[in-house]
mmCIF file of the C-alpha atoms, coordinates in Angstrom:
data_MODEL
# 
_entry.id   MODEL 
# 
loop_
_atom_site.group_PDB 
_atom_site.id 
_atom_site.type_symbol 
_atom_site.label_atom_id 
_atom_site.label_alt_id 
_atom_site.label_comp_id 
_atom_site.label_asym_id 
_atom_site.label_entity_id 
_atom_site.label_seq_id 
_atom_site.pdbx_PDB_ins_code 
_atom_site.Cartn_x 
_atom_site.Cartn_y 
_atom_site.Cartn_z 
_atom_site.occupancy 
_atom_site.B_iso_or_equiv 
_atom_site.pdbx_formal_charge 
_atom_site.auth_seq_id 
_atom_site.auth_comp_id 
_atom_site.auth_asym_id 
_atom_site.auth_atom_id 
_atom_site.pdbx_PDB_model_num 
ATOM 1   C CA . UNK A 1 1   ? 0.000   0.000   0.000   1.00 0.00 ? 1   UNK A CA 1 
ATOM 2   C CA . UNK A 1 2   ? 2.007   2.950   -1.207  1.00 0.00 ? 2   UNK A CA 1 
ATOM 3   C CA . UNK A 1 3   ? 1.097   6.142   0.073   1.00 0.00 ? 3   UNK A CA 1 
ATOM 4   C CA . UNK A 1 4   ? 1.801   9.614   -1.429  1.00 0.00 ? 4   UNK A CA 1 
ATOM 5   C CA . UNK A 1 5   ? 5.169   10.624  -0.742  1.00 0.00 ? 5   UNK A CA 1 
ATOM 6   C CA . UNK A 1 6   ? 4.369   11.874  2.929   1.00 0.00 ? 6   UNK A CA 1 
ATOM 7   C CA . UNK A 1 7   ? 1.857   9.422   4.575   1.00 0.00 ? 7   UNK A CA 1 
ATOM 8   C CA . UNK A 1 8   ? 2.933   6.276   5.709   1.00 0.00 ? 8   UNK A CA 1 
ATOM 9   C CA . UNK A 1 9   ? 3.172   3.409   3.417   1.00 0.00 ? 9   UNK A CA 1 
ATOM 10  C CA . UNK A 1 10  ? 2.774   -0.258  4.099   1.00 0.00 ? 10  UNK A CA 1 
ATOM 11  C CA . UNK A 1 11  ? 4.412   -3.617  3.044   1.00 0.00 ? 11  UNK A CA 1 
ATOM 12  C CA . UNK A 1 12  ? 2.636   -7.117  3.994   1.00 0.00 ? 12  UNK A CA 1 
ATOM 13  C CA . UNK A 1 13  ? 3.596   -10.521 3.885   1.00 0.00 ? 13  UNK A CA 1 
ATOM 14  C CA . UNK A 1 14  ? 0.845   -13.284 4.191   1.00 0.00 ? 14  UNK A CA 1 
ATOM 15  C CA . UNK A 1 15  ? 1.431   -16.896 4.651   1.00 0.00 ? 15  UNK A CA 1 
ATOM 16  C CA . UNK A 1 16  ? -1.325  -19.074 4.097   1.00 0.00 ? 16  UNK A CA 1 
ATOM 17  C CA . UNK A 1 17  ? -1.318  -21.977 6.815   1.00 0.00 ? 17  UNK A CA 1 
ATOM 18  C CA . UNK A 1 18  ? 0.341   -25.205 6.274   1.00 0.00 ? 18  UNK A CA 1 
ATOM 19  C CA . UNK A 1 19  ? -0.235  -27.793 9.068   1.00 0.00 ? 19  UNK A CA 1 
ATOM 20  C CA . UNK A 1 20  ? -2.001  -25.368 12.370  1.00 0.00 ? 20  UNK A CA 1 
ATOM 21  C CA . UNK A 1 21  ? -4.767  -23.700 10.031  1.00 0.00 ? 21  UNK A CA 1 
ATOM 22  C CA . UNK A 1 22  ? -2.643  -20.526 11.177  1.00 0.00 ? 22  UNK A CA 1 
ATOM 23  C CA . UNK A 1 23  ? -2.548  -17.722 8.357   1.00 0.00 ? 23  UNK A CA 1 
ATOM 24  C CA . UNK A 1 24  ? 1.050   -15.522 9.536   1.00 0.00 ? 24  UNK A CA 1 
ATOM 25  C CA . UNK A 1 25  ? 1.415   -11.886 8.739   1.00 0.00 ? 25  UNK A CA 1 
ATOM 26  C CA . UNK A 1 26  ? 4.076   -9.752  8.545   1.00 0.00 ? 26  UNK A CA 1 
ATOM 27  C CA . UNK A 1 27  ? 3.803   -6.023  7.953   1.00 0.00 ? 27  UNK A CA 1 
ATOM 28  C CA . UNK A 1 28  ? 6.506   -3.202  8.051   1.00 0.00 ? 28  UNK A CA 1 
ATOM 29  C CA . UNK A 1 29  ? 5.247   0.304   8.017   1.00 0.00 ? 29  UNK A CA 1 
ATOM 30  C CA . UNK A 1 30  ? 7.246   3.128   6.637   1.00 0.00 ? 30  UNK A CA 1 
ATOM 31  C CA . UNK A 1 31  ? 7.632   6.943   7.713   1.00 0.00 ? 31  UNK A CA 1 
ATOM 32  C CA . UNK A 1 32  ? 9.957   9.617   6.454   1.00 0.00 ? 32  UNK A CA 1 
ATOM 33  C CA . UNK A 1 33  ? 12.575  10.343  8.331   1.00 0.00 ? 33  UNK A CA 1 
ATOM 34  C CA . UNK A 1 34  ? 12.790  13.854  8.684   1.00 0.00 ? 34  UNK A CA 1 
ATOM 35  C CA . UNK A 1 35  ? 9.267   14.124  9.912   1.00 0.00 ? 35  UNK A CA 1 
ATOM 36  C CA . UNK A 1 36  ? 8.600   11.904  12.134  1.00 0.00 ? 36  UNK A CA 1 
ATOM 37  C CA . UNK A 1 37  ? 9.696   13.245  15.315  1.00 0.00 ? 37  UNK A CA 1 
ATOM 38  C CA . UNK A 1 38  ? 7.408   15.943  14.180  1.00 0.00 ? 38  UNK A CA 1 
ATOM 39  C CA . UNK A 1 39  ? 4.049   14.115  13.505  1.00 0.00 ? 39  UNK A CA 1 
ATOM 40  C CA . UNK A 1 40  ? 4.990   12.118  16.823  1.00 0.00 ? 40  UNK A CA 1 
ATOM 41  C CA . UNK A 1 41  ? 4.312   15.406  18.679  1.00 0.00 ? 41  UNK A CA 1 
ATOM 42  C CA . UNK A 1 42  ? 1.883   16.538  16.587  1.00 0.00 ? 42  UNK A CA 1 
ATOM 43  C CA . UNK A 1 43  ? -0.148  13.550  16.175  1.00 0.00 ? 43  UNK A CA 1 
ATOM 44  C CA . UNK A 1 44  ? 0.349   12.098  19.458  1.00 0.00 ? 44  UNK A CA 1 
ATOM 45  C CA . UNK A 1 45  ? 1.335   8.546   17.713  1.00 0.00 ? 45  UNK A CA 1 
ATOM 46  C CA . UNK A 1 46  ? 4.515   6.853   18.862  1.00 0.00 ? 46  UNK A CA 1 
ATOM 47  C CA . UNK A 1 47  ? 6.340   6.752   15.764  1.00 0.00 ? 47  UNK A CA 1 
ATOM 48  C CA . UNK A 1 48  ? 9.604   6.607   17.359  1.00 0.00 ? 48  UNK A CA 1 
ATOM 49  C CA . UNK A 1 49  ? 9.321   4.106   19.826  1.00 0.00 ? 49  UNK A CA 1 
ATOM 50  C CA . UNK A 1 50  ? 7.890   1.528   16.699  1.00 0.00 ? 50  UNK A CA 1 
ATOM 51  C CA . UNK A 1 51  ? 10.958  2.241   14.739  1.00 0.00 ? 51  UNK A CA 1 
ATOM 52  C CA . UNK A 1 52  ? 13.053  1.825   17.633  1.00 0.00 ? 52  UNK A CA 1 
ATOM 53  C CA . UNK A 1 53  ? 11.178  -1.802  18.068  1.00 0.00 ? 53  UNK A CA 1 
ATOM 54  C CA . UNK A 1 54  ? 11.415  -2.183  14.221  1.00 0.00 ? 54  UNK A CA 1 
ATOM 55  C CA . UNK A 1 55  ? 7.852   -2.318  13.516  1.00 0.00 ? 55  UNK A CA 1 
ATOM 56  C CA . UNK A 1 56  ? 7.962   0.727   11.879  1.00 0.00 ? 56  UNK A CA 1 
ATOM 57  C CA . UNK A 1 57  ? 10.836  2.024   9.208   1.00 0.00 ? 57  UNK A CA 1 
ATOM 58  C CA . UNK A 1 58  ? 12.131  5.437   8.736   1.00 0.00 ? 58  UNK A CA 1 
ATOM 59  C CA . UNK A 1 59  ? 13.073  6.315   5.298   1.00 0.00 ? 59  UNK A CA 1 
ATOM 60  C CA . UNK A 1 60  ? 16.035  8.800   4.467   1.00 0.00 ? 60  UNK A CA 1 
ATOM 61  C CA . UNK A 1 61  ? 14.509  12.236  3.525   1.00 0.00 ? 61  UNK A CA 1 
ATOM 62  C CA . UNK A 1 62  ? 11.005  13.875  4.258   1.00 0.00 ? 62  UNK A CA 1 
ATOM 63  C CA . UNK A 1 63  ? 9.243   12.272  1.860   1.00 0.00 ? 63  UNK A CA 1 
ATOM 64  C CA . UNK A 1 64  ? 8.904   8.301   1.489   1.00 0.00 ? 64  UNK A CA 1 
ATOM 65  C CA . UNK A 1 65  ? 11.799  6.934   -0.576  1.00 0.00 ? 65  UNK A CA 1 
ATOM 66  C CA . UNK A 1 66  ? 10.289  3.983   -2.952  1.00 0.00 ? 66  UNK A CA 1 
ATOM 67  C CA . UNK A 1 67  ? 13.576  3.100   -3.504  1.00 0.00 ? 67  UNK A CA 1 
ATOM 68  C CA . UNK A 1 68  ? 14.208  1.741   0.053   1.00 0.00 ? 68  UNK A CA 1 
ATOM 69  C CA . UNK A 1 69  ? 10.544  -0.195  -0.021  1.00 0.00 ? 69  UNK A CA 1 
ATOM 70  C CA . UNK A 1 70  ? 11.818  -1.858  -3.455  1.00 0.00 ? 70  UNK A CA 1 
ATOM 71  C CA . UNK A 1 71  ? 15.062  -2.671  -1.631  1.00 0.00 ? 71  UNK A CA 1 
ATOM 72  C CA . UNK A 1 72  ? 12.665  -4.370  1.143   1.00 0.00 ? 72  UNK A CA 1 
ATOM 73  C CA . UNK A 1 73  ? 10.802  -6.460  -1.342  1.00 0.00 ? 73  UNK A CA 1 
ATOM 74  C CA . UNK A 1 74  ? 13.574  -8.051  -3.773  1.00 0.00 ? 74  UNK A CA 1 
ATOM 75  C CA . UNK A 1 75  ? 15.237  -9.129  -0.170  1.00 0.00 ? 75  UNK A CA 1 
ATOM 76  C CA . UNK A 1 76  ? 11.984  -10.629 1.282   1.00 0.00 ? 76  UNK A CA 1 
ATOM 77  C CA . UNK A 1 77  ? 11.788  -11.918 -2.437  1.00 0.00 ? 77  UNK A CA 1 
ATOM 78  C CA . UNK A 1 78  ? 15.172  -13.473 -1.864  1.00 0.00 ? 78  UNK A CA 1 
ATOM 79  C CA . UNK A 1 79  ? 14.196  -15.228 1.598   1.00 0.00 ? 79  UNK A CA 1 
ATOM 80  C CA . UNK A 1 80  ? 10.805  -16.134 1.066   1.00 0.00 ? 80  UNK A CA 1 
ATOM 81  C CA . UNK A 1 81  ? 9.046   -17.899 -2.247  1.00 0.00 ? 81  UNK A CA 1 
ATOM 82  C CA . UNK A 1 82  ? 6.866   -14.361 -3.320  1.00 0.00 ? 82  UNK A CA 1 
ATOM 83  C CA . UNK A 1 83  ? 4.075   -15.728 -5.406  1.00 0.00 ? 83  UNK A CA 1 
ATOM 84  C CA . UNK A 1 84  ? 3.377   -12.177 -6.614  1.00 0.00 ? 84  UNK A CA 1 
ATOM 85  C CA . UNK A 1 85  ? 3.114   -8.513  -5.585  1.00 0.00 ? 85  UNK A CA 1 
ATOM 86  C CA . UNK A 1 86  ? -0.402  -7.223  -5.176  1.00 0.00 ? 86  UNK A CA 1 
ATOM 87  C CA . UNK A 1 87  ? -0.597  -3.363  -5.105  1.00 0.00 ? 87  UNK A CA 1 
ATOM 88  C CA . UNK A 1 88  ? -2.842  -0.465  -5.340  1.00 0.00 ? 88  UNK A CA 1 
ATOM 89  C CA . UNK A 1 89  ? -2.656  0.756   -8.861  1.00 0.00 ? 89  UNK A CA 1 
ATOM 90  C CA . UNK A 1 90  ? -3.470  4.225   -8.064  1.00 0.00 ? 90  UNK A CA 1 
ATOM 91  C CA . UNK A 1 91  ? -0.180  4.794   -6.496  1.00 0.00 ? 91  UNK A CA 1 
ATOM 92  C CA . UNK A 1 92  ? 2.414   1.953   -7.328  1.00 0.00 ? 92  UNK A CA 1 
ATOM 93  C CA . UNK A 1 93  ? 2.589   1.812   -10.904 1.00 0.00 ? 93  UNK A CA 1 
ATOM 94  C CA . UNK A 1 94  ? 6.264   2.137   -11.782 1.00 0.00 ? 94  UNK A CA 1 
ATOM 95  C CA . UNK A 1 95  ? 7.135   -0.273  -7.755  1.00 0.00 ? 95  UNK A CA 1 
ATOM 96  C CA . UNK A 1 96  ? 4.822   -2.888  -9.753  1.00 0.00 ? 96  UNK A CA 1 
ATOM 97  C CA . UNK A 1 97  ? 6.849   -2.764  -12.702 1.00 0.00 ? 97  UNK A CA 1 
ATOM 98  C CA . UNK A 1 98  ? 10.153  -2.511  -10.990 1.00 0.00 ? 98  UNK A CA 1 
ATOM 99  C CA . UNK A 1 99  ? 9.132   -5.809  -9.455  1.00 0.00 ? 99  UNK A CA 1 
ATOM 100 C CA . UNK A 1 100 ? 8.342   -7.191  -12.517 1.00 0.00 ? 100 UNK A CA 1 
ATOM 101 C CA . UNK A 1 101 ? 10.874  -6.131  -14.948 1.00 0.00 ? 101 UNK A CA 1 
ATOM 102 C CA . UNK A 1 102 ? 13.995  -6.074  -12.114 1.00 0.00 ? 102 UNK A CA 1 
ATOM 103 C CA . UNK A 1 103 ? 12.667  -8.519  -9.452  1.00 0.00 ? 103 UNK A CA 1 
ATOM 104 C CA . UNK A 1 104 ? 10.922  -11.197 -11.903 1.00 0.00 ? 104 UNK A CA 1 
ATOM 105 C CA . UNK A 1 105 ? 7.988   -11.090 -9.283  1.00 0.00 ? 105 UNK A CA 1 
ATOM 106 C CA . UNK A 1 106 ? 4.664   -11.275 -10.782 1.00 0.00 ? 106 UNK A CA 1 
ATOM 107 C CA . UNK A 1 107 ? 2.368   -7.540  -10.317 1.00 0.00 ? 107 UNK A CA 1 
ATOM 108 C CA . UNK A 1 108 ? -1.083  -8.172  -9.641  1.00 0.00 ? 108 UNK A CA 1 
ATOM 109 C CA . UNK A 1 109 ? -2.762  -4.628  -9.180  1.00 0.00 ? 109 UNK A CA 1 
ATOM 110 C CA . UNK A 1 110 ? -6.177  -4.798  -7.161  1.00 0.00 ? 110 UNK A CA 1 
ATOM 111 C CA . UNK A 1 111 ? -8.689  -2.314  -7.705  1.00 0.00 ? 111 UNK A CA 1 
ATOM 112 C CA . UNK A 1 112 ? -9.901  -0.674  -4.355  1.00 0.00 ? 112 UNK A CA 1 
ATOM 113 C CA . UNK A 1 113 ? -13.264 -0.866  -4.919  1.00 0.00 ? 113 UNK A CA 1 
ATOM 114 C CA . UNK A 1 114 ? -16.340 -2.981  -3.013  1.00 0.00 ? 114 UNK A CA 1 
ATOM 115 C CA . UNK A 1 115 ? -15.728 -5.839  -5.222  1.00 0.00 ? 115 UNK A CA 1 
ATOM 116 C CA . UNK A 1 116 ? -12.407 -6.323  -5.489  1.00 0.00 ? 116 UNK A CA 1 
ATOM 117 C CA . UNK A 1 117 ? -12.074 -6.002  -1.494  1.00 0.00 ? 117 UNK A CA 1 
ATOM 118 C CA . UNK A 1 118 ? -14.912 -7.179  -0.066  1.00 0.00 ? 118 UNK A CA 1 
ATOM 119 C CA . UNK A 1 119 ? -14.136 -10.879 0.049   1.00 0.00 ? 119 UNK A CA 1 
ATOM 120 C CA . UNK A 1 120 ? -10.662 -10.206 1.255   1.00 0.00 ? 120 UNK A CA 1 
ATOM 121 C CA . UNK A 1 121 ? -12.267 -7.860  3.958   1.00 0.00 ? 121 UNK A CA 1 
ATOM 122 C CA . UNK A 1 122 ? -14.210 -10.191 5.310   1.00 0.00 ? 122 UNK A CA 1 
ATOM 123 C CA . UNK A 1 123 ? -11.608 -12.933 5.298   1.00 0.00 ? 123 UNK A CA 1 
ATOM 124 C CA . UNK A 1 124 ? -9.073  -10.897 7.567   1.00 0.00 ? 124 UNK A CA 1 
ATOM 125 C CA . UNK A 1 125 ? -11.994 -10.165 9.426   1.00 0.00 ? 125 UNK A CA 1 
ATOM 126 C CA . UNK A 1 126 ? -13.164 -13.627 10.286  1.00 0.00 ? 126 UNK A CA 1 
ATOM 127 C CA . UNK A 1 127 ? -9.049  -14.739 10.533  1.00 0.00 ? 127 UNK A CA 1 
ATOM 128 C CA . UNK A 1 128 ? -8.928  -12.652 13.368  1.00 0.00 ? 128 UNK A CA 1 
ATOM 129 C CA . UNK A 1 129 ? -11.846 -13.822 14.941  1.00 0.00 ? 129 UNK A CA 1 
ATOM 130 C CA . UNK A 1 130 ? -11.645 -16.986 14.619  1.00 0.00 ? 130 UNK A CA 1 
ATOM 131 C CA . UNK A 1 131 ? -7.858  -16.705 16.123  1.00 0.00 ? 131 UNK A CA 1 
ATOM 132 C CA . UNK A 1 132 ? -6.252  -18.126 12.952  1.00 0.00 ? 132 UNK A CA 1 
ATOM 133 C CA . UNK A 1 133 ? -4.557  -14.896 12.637  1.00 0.00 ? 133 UNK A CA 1 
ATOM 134 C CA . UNK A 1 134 ? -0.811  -14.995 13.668  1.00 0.00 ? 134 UNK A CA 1 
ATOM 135 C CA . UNK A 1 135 ? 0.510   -10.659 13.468  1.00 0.00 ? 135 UNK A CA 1 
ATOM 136 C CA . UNK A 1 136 ? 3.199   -11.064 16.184  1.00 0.00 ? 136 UNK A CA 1 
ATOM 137 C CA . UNK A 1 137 ? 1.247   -8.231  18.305  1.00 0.00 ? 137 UNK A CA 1 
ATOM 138 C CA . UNK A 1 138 ? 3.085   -5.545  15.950  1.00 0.00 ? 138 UNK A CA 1 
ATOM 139 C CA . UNK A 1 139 ? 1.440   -2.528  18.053  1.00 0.00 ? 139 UNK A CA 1 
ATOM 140 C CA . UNK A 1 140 ? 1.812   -0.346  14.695  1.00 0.00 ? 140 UNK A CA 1 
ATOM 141 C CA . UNK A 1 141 ? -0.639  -2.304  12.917  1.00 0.00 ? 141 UNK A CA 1 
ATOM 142 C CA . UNK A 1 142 ? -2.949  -2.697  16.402  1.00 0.00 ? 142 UNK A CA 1 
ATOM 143 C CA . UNK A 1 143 ? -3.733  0.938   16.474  1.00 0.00 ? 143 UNK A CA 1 
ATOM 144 C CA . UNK A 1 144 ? -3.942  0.432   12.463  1.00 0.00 ? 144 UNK A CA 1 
ATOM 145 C CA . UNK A 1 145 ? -6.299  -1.740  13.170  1.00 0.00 ? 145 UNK A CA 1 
ATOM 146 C CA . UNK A 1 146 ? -8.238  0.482   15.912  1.00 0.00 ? 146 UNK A CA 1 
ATOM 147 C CA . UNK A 1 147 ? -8.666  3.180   13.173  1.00 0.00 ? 147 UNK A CA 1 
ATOM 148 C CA . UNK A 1 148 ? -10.519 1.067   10.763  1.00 0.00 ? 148 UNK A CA 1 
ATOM 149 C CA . UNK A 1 149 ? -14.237 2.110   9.828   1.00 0.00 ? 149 UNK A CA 1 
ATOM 150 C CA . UNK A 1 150 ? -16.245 -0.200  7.572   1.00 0.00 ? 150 UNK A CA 1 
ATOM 151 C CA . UNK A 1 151 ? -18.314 1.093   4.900   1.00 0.00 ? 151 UNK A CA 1 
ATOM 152 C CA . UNK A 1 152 ? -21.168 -0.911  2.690   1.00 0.00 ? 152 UNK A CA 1 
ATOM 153 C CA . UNK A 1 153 ? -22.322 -0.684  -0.446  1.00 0.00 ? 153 UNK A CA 1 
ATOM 154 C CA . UNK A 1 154 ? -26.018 -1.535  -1.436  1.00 0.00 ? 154 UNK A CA 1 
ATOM 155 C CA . UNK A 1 155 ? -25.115 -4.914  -2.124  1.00 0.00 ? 155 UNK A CA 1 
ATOM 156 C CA . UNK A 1 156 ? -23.515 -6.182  1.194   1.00 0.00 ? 156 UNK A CA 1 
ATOM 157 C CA . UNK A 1 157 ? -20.279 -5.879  0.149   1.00 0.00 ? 157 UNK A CA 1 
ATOM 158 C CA . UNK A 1 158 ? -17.882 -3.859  2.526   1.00 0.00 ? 158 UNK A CA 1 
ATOM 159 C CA . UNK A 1 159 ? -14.256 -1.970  2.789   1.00 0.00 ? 159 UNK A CA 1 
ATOM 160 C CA . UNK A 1 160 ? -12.009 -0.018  4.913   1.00 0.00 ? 160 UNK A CA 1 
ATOM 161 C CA . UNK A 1 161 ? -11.834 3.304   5.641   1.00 0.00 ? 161 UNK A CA 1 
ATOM 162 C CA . UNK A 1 162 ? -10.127 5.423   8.128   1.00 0.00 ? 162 UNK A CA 1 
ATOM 163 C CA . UNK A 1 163 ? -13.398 7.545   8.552   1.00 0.00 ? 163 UNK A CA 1 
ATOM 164 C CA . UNK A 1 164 ? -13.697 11.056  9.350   1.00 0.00 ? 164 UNK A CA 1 
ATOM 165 C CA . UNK A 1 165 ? -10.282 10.912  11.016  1.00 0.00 ? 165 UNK A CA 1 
ATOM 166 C CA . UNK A 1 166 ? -7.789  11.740  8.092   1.00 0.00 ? 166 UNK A CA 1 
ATOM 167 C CA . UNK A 1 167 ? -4.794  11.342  11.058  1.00 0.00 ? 167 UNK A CA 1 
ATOM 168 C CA . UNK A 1 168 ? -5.469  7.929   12.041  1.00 0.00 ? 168 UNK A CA 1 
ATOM 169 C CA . UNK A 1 169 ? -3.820  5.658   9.325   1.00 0.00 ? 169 UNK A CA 1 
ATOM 170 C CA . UNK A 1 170 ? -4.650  2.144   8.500   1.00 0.00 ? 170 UNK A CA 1 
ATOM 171 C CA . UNK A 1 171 ? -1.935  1.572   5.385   1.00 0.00 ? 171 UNK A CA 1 
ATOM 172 C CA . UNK A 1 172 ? -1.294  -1.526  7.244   1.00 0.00 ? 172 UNK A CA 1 
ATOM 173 C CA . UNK A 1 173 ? -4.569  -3.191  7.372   1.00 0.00 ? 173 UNK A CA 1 
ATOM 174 C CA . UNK A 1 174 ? -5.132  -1.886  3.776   1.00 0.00 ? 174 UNK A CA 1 
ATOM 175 C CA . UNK A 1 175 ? -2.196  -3.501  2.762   1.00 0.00 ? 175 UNK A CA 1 
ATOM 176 C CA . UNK A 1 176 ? -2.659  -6.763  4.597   1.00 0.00 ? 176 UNK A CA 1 
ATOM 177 C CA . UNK A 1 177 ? -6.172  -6.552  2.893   1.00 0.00 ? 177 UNK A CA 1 
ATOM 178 C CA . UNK A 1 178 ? -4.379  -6.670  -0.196  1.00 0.00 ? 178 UNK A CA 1 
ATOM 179 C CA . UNK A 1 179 ? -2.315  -9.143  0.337   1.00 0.00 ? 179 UNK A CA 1 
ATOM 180 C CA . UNK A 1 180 ? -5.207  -11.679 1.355   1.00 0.00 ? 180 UNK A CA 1 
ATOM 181 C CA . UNK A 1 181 ? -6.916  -11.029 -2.296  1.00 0.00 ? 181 UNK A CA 1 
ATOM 182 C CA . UNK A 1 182 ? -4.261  -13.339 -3.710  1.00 0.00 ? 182 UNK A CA 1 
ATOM 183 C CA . UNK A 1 183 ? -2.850  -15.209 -0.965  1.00 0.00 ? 183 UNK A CA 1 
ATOM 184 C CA . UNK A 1 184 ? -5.902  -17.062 -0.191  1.00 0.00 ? 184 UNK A CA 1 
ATOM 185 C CA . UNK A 1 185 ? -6.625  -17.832 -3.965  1.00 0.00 ? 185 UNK A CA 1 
ATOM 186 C CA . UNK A 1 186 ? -3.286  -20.227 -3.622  1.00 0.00 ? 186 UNK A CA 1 
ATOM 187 C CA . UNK A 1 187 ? -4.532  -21.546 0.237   1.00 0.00 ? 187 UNK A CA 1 
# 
């Protein structure tokens, strides 16, 4: 879930389960460097303390540096067997085909619409709770996850939102969202 160059962005692994039923996640948020001691004190949100615990990664600059996100996937790409890459195409065009054309990973944009993230929606919903949900209690993705506001469309079908509350971010859970659309087509 890229962001534009000053919100935080969001990278997340899923692991379907393999003998325990237990789906893993692993998500690494990212934050300009230069400003977040700033938005800490603004915001309230301990930014500092997550990167310090390594939940959270602070970019050179003050703007978010694609570069060092790219960096992050080719290595997870390099320890783990990536199936593919789904993104948001609104913002991660030319990461998508970086991936593909200097990675060899496989882009697989998904729309953010009702359809395309309702079914995924609802599976991280009923992961977590039914417990089959392993996160690693990354507190970065916990108040993520307390910022989330559902909407519905006519039809039944739902996705996030952060609400009325443009502060509270939930890249994340958006990008965990994401990453369910395809990882539990290859369960």
């Amino acid at each position: 879930d890229l962001s534009s160059k000053l919100d935080l962005t969001a990278l997340a692994l899923v692991f379907p389960p393999l003998e325990d039923e237990l789906w893993r996640l692993w998500v690494r948020c990212y934050i300009p460097k230069e400003t977040m001691l700033e938005r800490e004190r603004v915001e309230h949100i301990p930014y500092s303390a997550w990167h310090r615990d390594g939940w959270i990664e602070a970019t050179d600059g003050d703007v978010i540096d694609y570069q060092w996100i790219e960096k992050d996937i080719y290595e997870l790409s390099e320890k783990y067997r990536v199936l593919e890459v789904a993104y948001d195409p609104w913002s991660a065009q030319q990461t998508a085909l970086r991936c593909r054309d200097d990675m060899g990973l496989e882009p697989v944009p998904i729309r953010q619409g009702f359809m395309s993230l309702s079914e995924p929606t609802k599976e991280l919903e009923r992961l977590v709770v039914s417990g089959k949900l392993a996160h690693g209690g990354n507190p970065c993705l916990a108040w993520q996850a307390n910022n989330v506001s559902i909407n519905h469309d006519p039809a039944a079908n739902i996705k996030i939102s952060k609400g009325r509350k443009q502060k509270h971010k939930i890249d994340g859970i958006a990008a965990t969202i994401n990453a369910l659309a395809r990882a539990s087509l290859w369960d």
